[in-house]
C-alpha positions as CSV (number, residue, x, y, z in Angstrom):
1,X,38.9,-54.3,-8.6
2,X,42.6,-52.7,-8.3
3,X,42.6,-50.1,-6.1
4,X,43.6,-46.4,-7.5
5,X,47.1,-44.8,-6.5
6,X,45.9,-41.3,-5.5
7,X,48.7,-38.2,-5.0
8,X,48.5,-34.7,-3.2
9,X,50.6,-32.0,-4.6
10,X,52.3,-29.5,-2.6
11,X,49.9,-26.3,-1.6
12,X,52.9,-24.8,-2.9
13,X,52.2,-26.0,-6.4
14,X,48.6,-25.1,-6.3
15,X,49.2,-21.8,-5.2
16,X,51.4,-21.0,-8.1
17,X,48.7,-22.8,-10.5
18,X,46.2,-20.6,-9.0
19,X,48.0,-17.6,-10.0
20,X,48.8,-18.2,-13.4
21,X,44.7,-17.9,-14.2
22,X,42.6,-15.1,-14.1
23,X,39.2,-17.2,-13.4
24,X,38.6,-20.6,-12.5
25,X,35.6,-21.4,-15.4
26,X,36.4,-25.1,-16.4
27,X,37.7,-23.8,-19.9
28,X,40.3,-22.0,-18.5
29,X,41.5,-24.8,-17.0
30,X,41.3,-26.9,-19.1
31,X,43.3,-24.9,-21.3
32,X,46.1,-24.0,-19.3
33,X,46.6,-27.3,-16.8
34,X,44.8,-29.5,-19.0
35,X,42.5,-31.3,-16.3
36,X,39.0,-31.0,-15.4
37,X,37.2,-28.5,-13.2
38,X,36.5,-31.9,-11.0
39,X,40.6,-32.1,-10.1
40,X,40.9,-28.5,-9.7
41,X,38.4,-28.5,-7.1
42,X,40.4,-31.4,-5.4
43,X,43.8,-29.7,-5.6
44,X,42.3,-26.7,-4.5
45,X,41.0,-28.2,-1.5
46,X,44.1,-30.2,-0.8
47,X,42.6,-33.2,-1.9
48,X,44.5,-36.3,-3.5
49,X,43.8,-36.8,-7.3
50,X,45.0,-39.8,-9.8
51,X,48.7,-40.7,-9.9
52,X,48.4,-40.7,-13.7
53,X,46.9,-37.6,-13.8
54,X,49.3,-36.2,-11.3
55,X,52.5,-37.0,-13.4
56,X,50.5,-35.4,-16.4
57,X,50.4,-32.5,-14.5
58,X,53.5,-32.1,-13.7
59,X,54.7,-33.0,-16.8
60,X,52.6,-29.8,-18.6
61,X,53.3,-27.5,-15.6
62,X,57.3,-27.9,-16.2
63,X,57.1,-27.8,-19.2
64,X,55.4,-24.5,-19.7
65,X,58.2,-24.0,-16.7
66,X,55.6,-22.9,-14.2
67,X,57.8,-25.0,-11.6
């Protein structure tokens, strides 16, 4: 079995995801980062998630130019 390539994003990042929302329920972020509850509870502990879902991420978050 391949091992996973895992990423942490800057606190920075986080901190400007967290104040884009007004509640953390999972459809709220699901709606605006388009990941799970399970990886926002990751990034918010500082925690490493998927590359793949990392680039994603980023992808969505400058495109709706929130970096």
């Amino acid at each position: 079995m391949r091992a996973q390539r895992l990423t942490q994003l800057e606190p920075d990042i986080v901190a400007k995801m967290r104040s884009v929302i007004t509640c953390q329920k999972p459809e709220v972020i699901q709606t605006h980062f388009g990941i799970g509850l399970n990886t926002w509870v990751k990034l918010r502990e500082g925690k490493a998630i998927r590359h793949s879902v990392a680039e994603r991420l980023m992808q969505r978050l400058q495109r709706d130019h929130l970096i």
